[in-house]
Residue, then its C-alpha position, 0 to 999 in steps of 0.5 A: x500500500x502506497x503511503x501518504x505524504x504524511x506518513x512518509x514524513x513520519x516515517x523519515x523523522x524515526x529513521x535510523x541512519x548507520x554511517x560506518x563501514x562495511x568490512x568483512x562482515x561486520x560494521x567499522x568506523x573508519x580506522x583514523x576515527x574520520x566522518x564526514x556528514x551526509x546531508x539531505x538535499x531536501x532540506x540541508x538536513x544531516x542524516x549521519x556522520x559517515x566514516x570516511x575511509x582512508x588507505x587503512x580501510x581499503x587495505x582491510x577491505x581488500x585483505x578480507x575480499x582476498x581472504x575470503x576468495x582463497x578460502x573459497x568461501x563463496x567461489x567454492x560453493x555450489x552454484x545452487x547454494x550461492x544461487x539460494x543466498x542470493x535470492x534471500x538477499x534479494x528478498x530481504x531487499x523487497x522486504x525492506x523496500x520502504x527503508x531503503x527507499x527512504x534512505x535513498x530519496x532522503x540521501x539524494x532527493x529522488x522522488x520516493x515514487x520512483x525509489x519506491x517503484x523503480x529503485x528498489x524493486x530493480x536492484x532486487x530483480x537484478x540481484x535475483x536475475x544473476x542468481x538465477x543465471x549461476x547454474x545456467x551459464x555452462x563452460x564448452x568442450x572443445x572439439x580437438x584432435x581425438x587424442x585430447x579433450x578440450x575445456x573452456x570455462x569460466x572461472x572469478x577474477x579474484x577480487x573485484x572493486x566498483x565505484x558507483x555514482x550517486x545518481x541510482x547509488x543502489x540499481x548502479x551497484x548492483x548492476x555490477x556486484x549482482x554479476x560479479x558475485x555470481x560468477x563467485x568474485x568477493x567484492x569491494x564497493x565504494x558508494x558516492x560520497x553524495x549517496x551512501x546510506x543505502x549501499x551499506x544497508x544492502x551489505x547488512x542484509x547481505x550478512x543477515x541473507x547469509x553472504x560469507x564475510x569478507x565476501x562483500x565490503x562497502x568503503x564510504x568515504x571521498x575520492x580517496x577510497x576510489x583512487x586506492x581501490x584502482x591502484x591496489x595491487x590486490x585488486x584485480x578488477x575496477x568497474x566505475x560509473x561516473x564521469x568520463x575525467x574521473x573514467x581517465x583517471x581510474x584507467x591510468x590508476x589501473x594500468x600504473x598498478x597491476x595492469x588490472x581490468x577497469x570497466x568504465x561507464x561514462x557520460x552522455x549528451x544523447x540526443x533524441x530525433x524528432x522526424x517529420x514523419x512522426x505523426x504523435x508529436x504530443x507524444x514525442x515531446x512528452x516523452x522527450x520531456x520525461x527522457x530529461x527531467x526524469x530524475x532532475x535530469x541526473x541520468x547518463x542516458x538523458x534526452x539532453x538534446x532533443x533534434x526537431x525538423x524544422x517543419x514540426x519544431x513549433x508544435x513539438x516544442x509547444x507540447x514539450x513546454x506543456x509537458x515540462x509543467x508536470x515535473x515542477x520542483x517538489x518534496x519528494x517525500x509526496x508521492x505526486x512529486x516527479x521531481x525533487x532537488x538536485x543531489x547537493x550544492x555543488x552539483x547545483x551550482x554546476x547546472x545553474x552555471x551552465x544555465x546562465x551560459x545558456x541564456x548567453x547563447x541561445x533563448x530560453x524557452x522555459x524555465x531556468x530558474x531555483x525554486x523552493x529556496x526558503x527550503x533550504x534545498x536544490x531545487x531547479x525549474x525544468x528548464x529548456x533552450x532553444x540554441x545551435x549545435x555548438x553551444x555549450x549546453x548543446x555539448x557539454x554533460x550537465x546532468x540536470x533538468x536542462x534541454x538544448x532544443x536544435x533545429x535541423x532540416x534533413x535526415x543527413x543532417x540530423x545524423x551528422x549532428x547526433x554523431x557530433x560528439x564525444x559520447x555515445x551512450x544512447x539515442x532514440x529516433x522517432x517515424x511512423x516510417x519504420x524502414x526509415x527509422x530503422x535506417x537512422x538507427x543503425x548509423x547512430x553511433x550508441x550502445x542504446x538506441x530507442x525508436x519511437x520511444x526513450x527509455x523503453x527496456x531499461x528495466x530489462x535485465x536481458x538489454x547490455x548496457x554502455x556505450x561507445x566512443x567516450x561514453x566507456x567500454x564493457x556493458x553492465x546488465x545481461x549475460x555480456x556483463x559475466x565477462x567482465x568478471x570472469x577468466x575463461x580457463x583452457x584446460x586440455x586433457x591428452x588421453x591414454 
């Protein structure tokens, strides 16, 4: 039952919030006694002093993540026991679905409607899918001469570090310790610094589910706990979502150390086409409004460029601006609330920058403006530009509620200026001409392109997710993400 606006304020004033960190098995303070404060971007409120982890820590970490794959713990367990903790842990999720939402929107601001549907419930669905791909993924035999028999399988990497961003702190997770875990890795997971309530609440009921210890560490803490996980020698791979400058950083960390694999997914500017042979304009443009104010536009996937044909501009824009009304700035403790504050000051500060630019180059058709400031929170209009291709919010990641509408007047033209950019993480086009949609889709250079719509499948754990260019390498979600933690091991047999 879904609760009220009330009963969700309530329910926010008895929370218990626990900052320590999470290694092998048990809760820790840091061990220099340092915190630092996790505060709501709500309401500026602090909701716990976190233990912010130093090199000790991560060392801790790492040794206990390297204990317990030795011992084989976890790696060693039948595939049908690790699939059966797994899915409790899963299910202990589901069951503290309304506490860990709470934790999450009080943490970074996202509506609770949408951590209570989307969030949470993902996280557990992806926890159970790569569970319930441990004992369905088989290794080969490999046809060679009569004499030998040939083994290909699949083996852990050892130790595995993942630095999450604080956009989805506890889908992002999981999208890369639910595949790690399964093929039998111990992992280290270091949340954002801006979102880290809900990742060591999940390693607690990871205990409670029964998870061996050591197999699943959280070090919260700033930069420093990302840096050394990338250049510890111990670890054998880093997968990261987050900015591509911070991506550079952790590959060069990464091929400094040990040579260790670093799986990198990196940002977007991803635009969304509008041809002249779509007839549903008043649903491209609500879409279109969704694919970038959904989540304060904090997504790397967002709509953030939004390609019209010169003939249907006005009334795709006349829609868009109708449609951005349902994302007004609110308390995302009310479940009617679509959009809540951006994660923190520096982070608005950043978007707002980028919106006086905006206003120097182009025209404001919407929005661009702070909102609910005697709240004490970050809260932004949606807000939307009419400018060239060239201009900075045109080419720029800004992750927040900011569309750069561009006018084009050909399909040639419209693929030029979607492929002009550093990223490829996703694009979507819209026509009632499915051959013609068909064909703009393949020359989009994405990981994700969606036609007719934006955003469809995201909750589909069979899709691969990542992109091309500088948008990072590798692919979270699906069986392709079991490669990135996995060693494949020839093994021939010669017979008597």
């Amino acid at each position: 039952m879904q609760r009220t606006f009330i009963e969700w304020q309530a329910k926010a004033a008895t929370l218990t919030v626990d900052g320590r960190a999470f290694i092998d098995g048990a809760l820790r303070d840091a061990q220099s006694g340092r915190t630092f404060s996790c505060a709501s971007p709500i309401d500026g409120r602090i909701l716990a002093e976190v233990a912010d982890c130093g090199a000790a820590d991560v060392d801790a970490a790492v040794a206990a993540a390297r204990r317990a794959f030795e011992a084989r713990t976890w790696c060693g367990m039948s595939p049908r026991a690790r699939k059966a903790i797994l899915l409790r842990w899963a299910a202990l999720i589901r069951e503290r679905r309304d506490e860990l939402a709470l934790l999450e929107t009080l943490d970074v601001g996202k509506p609770i409607s949408d951590t209570t549907a989307i969030d949470v419930p993902a996280t557990a669905h992806c926890i159970e899918w790569y569970a319930e791909a441990i004992d369905k993924v088989v290794g080969e035999v490999v046809p060679a001469d009569p004499h030998l028999v040939g083994l290909v399988t699949r083996e852990p990497v050892g130790v595995v570090a993942a630095v999450v961003p604080w956009n989805f702190p506890l889908l992002m997770a999981a999208w890369k310790f639910a595949p790690a875990l399964a093929v039998g890795n111990s992992v280290v997971l270091k949340p954002s610094e801006k979102s880290p309530m809900t990742a060591i609440r999940v390693a607690e009921l990871a205990r409670e589910a029964g998870l061996p210890s050591g197999v699943f560490n959280v070090v919260p803490g700033g930069a420093e706990p990302g840096r050394l996980l990338a250049q510890h020698a111990d670890v054998d791979c880093i997968a990261f979502t987050g900015s591509t400058h911070t991506g550079r950083q952790i590959m060069t960390h990464a091929a400094q150390s040990n040579l260790k694999r670093a799986w990198l997914e990196l940002g977007g500017k991803s635009p969304n086409i509008v041809l002249p042979c779509c007839a549903d304009l008043e649903r491209a443009a609500r879409t279109a409004a969704e694919a970038i104010f959904f989540n304060m536009g904090e997504v790397c996937t967002a709509g953030s460029r939004l390609l019209v044909h010169r003939d249907v501009k006005d009334e795709v824009v006349a829609n868009l601006i109708a449609a951005a009304r349902a994302f007004a700035p609110g308390h995302p403790l009310d479940p009617a609330v679509r959009m809540g504050p951006i994660v923190d000051r520096a982070q608005f500060e950043r978007v707002m920058g980028f919106i006086d630019t905006g206003r120097r180059e182009g025209r404001v058709l919407t929005g661009g403006s702070r909102v609910r400031e005697e709240t004490g929170g970050f809260y932004i209009e949606p807000t939307v530009f009419e400018v060239n291709a060239d201009a900075t919010v045109a080419r720029d990641e800004i992750f927040g509620p900011v569309l750069s509408v561009i006018e084009f007047g050909d399909i040639d033209e419209a693929v030029s200026l979607a492929n002009d950019t550093e990223y490829g993480l996703a694009a979507a086009v819209w026509s009632d001409d499915l051959t013609t949609a068909h064909r703009v889709a393949a020359r989009l250079r994405a990981g994700t392109v969606w036609v007719n719509g934006y955003g469809d499948g995201s909750d589909d754990m069979n899709f691969p997710f990542g992109g091309y260019k500088q948008s990072g390498n590798g692919r979270d979600k699906s069986l392709h993400a079991l490669e990135k933690y996995s060693e494949l091991k020839s093994t021939v047999i010669r017979l008597c």
